[in-house]
BAKOL-16841 format. One record per residue (C-alpha): z, x, y; chain; residue in one letter; residue number from 1. Coordinates in steps of 0.02 Angstrom, whole numbers. Layout:
BEGIN
z=Z | x=X | y=Y | chaine=A | residu=A | num=NUM;
...
***
This chain:
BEGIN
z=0 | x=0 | y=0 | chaine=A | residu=X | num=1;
z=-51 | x=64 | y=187 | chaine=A | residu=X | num=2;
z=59 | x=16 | y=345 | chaine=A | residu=X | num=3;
z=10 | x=33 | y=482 | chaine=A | residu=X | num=4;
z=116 | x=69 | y=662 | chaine=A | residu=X | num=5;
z=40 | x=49 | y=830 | chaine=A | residu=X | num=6;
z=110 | x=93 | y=974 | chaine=A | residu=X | num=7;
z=49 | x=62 | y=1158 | chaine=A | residu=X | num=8;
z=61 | x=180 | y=1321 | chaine=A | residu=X | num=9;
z=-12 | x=170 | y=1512 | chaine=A | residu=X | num=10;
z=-100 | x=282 | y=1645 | chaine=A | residu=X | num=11;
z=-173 | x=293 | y=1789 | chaine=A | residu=X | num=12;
z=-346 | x=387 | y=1812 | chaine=A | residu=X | num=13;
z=-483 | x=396 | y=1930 | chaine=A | residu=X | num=14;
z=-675 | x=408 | y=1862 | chaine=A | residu=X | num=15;
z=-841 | x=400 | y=1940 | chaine=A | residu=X | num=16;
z=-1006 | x=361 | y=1837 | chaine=A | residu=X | num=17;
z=-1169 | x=412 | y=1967 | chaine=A | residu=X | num=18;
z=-1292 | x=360 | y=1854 | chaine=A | residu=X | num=19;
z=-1220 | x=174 | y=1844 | chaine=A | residu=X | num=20;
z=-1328 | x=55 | y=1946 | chaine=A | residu=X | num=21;
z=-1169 | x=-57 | y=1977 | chaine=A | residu=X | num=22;
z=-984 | x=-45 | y=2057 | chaine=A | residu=X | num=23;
z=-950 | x=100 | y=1935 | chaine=A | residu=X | num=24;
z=-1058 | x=210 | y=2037 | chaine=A | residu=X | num=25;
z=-943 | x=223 | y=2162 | chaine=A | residu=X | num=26;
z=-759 | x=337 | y=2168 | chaine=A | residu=X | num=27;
z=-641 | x=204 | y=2081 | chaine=A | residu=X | num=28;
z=-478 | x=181 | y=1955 | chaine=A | residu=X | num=29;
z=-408 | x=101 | y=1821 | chaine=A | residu=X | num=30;
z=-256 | x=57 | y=1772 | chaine=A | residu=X | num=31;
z=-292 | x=107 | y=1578 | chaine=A | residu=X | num=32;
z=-203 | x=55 | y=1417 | chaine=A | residu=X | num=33;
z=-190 | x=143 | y=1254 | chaine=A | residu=X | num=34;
z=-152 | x=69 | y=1093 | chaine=A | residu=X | num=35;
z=-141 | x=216 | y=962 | chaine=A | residu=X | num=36;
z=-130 | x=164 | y=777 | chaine=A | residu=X | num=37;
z=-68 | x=268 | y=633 | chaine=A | residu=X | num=38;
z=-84 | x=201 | y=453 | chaine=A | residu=X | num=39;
z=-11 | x=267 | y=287 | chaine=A | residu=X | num=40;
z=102 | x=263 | y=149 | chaine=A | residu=X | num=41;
z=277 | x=227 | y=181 | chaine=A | residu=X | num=42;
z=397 | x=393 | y=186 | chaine=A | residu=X | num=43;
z=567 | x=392 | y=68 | chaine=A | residu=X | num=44;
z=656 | x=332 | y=215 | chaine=A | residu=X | num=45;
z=521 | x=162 | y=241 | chaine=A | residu=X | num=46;
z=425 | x=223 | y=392 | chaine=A | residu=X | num=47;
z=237 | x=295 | y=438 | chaine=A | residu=X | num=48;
z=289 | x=383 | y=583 | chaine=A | residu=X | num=49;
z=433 | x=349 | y=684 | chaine=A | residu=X | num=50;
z=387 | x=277 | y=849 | chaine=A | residu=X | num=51;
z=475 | x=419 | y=958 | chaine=A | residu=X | num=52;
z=376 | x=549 | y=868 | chaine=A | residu=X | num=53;
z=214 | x=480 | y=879 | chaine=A | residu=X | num=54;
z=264 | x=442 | y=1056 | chaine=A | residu=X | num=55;
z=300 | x=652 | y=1105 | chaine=A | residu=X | num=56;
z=117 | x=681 | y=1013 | chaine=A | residu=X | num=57;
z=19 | x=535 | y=1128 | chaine=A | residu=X | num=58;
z=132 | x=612 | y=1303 | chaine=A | residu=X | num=59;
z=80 | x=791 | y=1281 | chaine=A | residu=X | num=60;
z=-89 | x=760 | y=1208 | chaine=A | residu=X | num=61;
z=-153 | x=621 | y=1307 | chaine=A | residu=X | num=62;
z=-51 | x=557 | y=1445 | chaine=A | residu=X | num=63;
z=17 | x=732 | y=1516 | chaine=A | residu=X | num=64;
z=-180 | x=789 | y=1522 | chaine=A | residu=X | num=65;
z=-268 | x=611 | y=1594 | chaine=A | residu=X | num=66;
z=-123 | x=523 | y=1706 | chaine=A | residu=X | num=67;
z=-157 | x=534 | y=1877 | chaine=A | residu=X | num=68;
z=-306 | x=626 | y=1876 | chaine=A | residu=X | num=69;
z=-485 | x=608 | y=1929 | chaine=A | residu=X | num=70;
z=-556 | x=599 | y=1732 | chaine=A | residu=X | num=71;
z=-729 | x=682 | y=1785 | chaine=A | residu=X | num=72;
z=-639 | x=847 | y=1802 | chaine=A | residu=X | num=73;
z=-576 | x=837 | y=1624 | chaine=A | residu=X | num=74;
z=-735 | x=728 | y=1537 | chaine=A | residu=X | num=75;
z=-909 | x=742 | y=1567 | chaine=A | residu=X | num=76;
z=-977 | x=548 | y=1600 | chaine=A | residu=X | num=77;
z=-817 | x=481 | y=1568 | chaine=A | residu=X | num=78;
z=-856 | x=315 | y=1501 | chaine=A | residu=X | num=79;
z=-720 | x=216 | y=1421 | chaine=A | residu=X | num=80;
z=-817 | x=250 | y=1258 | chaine=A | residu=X | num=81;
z=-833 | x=433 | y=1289 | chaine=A | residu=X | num=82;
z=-629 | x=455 | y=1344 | chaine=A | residu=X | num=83;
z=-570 | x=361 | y=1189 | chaine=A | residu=X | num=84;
z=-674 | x=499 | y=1107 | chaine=A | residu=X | num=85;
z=-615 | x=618 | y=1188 | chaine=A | residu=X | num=86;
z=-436 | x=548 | y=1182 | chaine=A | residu=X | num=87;
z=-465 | x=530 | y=982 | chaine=A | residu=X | num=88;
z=-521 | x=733 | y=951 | chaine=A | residu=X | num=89;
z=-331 | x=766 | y=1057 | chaine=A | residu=X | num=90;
z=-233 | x=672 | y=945 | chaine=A | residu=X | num=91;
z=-327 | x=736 | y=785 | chaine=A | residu=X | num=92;
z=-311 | x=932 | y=856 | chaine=A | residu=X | num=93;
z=-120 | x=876 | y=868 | chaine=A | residu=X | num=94;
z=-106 | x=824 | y=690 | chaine=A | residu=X | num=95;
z=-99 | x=633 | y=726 | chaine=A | residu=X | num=96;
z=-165 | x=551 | y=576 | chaine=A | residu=X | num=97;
z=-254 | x=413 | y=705 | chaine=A | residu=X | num=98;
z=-346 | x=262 | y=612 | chaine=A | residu=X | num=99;
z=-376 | x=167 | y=755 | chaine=A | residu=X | num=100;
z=-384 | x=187 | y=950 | chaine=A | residu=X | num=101;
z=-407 | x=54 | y=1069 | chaine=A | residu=X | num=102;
z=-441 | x=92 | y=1249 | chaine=A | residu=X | num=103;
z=-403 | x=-42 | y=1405 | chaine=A | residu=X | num=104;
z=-505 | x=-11 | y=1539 | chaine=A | residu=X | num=105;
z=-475 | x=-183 | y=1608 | chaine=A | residu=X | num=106;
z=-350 | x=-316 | y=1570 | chaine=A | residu=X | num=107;
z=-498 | x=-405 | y=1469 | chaine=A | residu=X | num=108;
z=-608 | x=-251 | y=1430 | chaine=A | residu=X | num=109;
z=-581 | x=-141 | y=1284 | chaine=A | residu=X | num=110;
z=-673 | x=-19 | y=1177 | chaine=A | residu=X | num=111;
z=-601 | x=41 | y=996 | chaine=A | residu=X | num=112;
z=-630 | x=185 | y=894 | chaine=A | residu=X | num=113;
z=-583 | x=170 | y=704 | chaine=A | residu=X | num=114;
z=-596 | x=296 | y=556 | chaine=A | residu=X | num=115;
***
């Protein structure tokens, strides 16, 4: 049997997309959320991952790097397709064993990345 745990964080970024013929063009931000889900067998002691530690990976891997910053500097055409990308190779290089990522650009807008 596979459980899985999902956990949800917040930041703030700034992008810019030139080549987009709409509002996206332009300087803007997003308030962005991040669902990260980990699924797997269920430890002698009846977790996946306990929530704290899969919270210290997502802080120093993710949040620390794209919170508050202006996410062209970090991502070329940072698309919310391309940063949950991104976001997914961080999380993998920290030894997160990620299954699914969901990435809120808007409150209705999301993309998702699955293994």
């Amino acid at each position: 049997m596979q459980t899985s745990v999902v956990r949800t964080f917040r930041f703030e970024a700034a992008h810019q997309l030139p080549w987009h013929t709409g509002k996206c063009r332009q300087l803007h931000g997003h308030g962005y959320r991040l669902e990260v889900t980990v699924t797997g067998p269920l430890t002698g002691v009846g977790i996946v991952i306990d929530f704290a530690d899969l919270a210290a990976v997502v802080r120093s891997s993710i949040l620390d790097v794209y919170d508050h910053t202006f996410l062209n500097d970090l991502i070329e055409n940072p698309t919310a397709e391309v940063i949950v990308a991104d976001a997914w190779k961080r999380l993998a290089a920290a030894g997160l064993a990620v299954t699914r990522l969901r990435l809120w650009e808007t409150e209705d807008c999301f993309v998702e990345i699955t293994a």
